[in-house]
C-alpha positions as CSV (number, residue, x, y, z in Angstrom):
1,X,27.2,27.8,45.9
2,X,28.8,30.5,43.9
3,X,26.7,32.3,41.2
4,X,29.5,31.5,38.5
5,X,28.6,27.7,39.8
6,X,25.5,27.5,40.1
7,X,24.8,29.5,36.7
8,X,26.7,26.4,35.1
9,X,24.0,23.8,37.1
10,X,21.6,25.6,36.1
11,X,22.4,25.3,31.9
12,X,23.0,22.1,32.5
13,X,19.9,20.8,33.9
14,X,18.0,23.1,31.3
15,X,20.3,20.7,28.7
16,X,19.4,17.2,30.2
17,X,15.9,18.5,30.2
18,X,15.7,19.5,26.6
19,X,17.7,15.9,25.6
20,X,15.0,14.4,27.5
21,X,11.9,16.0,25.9
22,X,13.6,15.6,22.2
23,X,11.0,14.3,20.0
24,X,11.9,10.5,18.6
25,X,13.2,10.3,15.3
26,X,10.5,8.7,13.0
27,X,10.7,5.6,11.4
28,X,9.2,5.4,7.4
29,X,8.2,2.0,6.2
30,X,7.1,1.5,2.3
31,X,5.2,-1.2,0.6
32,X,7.8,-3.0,-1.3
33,X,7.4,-4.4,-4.8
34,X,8.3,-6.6,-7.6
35,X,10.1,-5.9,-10.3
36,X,8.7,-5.9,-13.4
37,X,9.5,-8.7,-16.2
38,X,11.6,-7.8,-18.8
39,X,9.1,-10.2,-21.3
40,X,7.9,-8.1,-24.5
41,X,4.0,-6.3,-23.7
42,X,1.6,-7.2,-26.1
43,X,-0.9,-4.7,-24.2
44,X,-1.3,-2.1,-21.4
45,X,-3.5,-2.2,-17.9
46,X,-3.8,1.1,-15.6
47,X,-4.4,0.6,-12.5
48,X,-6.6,3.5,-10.5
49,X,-7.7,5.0,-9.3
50,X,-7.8,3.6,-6.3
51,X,-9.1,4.3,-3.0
52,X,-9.0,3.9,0.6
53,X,-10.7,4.3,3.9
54,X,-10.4,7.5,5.0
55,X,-9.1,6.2,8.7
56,X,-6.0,5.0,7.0
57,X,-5.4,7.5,4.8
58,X,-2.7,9.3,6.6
59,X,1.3,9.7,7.2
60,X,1.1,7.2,10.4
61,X,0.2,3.8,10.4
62,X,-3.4,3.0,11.6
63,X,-3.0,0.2,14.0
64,X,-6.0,-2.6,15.1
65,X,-6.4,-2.6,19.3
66,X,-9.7,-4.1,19.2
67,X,-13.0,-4.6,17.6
68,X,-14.1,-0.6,18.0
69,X,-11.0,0.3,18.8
70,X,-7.1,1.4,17.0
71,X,-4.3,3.7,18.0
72,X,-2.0,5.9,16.2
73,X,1.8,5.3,15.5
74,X,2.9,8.7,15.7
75,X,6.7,7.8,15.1
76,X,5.5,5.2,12.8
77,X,4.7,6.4,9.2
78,X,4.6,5.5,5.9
79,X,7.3,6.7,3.4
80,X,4.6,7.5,0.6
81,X,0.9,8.1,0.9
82,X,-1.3,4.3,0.8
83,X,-3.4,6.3,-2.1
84,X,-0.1,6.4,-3.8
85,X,1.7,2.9,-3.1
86,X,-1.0,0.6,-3.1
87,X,-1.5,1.2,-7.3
88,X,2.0,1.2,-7.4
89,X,2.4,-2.3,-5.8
90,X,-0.6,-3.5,-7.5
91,X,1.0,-2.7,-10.7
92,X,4.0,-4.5,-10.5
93,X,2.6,-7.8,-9.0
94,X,-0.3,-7.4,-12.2
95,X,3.1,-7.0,-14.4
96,X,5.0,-10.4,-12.7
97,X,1.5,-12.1,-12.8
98,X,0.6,-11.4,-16.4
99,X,4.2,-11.5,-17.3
100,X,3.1,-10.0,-21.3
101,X,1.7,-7.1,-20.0
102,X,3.0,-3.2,-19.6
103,X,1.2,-2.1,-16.4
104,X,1.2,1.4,-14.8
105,X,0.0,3.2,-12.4
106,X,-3.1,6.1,-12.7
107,X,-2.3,8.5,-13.5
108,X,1.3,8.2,-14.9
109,X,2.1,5.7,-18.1
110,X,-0.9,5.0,-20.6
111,X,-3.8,6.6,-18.4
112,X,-7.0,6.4,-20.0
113,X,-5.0,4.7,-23.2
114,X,-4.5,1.5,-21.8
115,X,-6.0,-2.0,-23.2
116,X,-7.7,-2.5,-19.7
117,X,-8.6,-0.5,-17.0
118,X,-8.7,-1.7,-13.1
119,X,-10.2,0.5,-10.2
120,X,-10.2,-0.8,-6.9
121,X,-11.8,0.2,-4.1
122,X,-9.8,-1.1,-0.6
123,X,-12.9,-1.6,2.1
124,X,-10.2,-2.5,4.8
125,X,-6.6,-1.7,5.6
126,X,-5.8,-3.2,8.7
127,X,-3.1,-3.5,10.9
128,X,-2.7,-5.7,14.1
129,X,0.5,-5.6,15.1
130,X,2.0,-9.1,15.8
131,X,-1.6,-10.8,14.3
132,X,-2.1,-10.2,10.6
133,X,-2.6,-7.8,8.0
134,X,-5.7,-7.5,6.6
135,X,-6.7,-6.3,2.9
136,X,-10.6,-6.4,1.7
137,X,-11.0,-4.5,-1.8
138,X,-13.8,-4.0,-4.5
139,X,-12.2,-4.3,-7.9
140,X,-13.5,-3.7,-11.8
141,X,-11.3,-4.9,-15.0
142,X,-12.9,-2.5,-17.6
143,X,-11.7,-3.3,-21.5
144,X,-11.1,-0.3,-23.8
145,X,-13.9,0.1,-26.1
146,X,-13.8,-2.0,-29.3
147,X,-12.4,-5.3,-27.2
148,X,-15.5,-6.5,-26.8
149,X,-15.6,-7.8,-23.1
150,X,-17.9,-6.4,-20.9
151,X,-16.5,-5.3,-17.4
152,X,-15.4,-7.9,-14.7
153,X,-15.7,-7.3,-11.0
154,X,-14.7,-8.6,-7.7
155,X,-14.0,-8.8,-4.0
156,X,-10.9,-9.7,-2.5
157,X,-9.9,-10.3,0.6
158,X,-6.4,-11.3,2.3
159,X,-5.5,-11.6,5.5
160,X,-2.1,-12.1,6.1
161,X,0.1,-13.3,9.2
162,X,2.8,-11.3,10.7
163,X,5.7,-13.3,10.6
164,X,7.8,-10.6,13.4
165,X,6.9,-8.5,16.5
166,X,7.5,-5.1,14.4
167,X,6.5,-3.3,12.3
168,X,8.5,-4.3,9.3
169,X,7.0,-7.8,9.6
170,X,3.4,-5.8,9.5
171,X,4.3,-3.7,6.1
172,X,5.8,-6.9,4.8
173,X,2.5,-8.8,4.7
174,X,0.6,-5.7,3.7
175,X,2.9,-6.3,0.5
176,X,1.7,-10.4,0.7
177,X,-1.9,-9.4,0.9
178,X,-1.8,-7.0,-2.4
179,X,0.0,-9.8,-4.0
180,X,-2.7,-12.3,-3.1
181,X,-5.6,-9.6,-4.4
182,X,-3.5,-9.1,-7.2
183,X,-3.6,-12.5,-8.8
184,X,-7.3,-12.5,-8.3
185,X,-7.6,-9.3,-10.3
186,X,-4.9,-10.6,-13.0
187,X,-7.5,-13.9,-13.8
188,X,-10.2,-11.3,-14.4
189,X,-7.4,-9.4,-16.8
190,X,-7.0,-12.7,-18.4
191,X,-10.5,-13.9,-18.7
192,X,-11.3,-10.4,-20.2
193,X,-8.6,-11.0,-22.8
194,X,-10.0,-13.7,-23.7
195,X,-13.7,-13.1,-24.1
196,X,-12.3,-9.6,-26.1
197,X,-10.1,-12.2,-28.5
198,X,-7.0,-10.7,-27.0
């Protein structure tokens, strides 16, 4: 072997090896939403804050192996921070379910102005690939002072199927499970209203 030749092996064996060490490209997923209804708002709800488990409350998805047991999708991450897209997908399925309502998310829109107020507190975030999603939260509807209706609580919980084998299908019923605590907390908006006369 010639040194000009072998010099040429060489690079190119260093080459393949680099190609085949290269880090995957990750893949972002985010928590789609509806879109809010054009209808007039009579009044305003803020959600948030809101929080979550401090397991899940990272760039990669968190996903369910067993009872005691869940892995880390390294490649796998979400697009915007679960702190940050949970009130923001809670806020727009409040907005379709109320449908007269202007709904934000804490801290940006009406804040600590709004008509109501709603906190949630998400107990479990879970993710079994290929099973179901799975969304417990703690929830309080809190009127602005001088509507007259004392604060209404809950628990929610939603456990949706994954209709796929990927992880689309597992952010996608994420987005089913908030709707689903969503219209629980959008009753409590409504009963609130109406024990406050509107």
């Amino acid at each position: 072997m010639t040194p000009h030749f072998g010099f040429i092996a060489a690079s190119l064996l260093a080459a393949s090896t680099l190609a085949g060490c290269a880090s995957p490209t990750p893949r972002y997923y985010t928590l789609s939403a509806p879109e809010q209804p054009a209808a007039k708002a009579l009044y305003s709800v803020a959600v948030g804050p809101v929080t979550v488990p401090d397991s899940v409350d990272r760039s990669q998805l968190v996903l369910r192996t067993g009872a005691n047991e869940v892995a880390i999708a390294e490649q796998s991450r979400w697009a915007e921070s679960p702190k940050t897209a949970i009130p923001r997908v809670i806020a727009a399925n409040l907005a379709q379910a109320l449908g007269d309502a202007y709904v934000s998310a804490y801290p940006q829109g009406v804040g600590s102005e709004a008509d109501y107020r709603v906190t949630v507190d998400i107990q479990r975030f879970e993710s079994a690939p290929g099973d179901a999603a799975t969304v417990e939260a703690l929830w309080t509807v809190t009127a602005a002072k001088g509507k007259g209706a004392a604060p209404r609580s809950g628990r929610s919980l939603a456990r949706e199927p994954v209709q796929g084998k990927d992880y689309n299908a597992l952010v996608a019923a994420h987005g089913r499970a908030l709707a689903n605590i969503s219209r629980d907390i959008a009753e409590a908006v409504r009963a609130a209203r109406a024990a406050g006369g509107g």
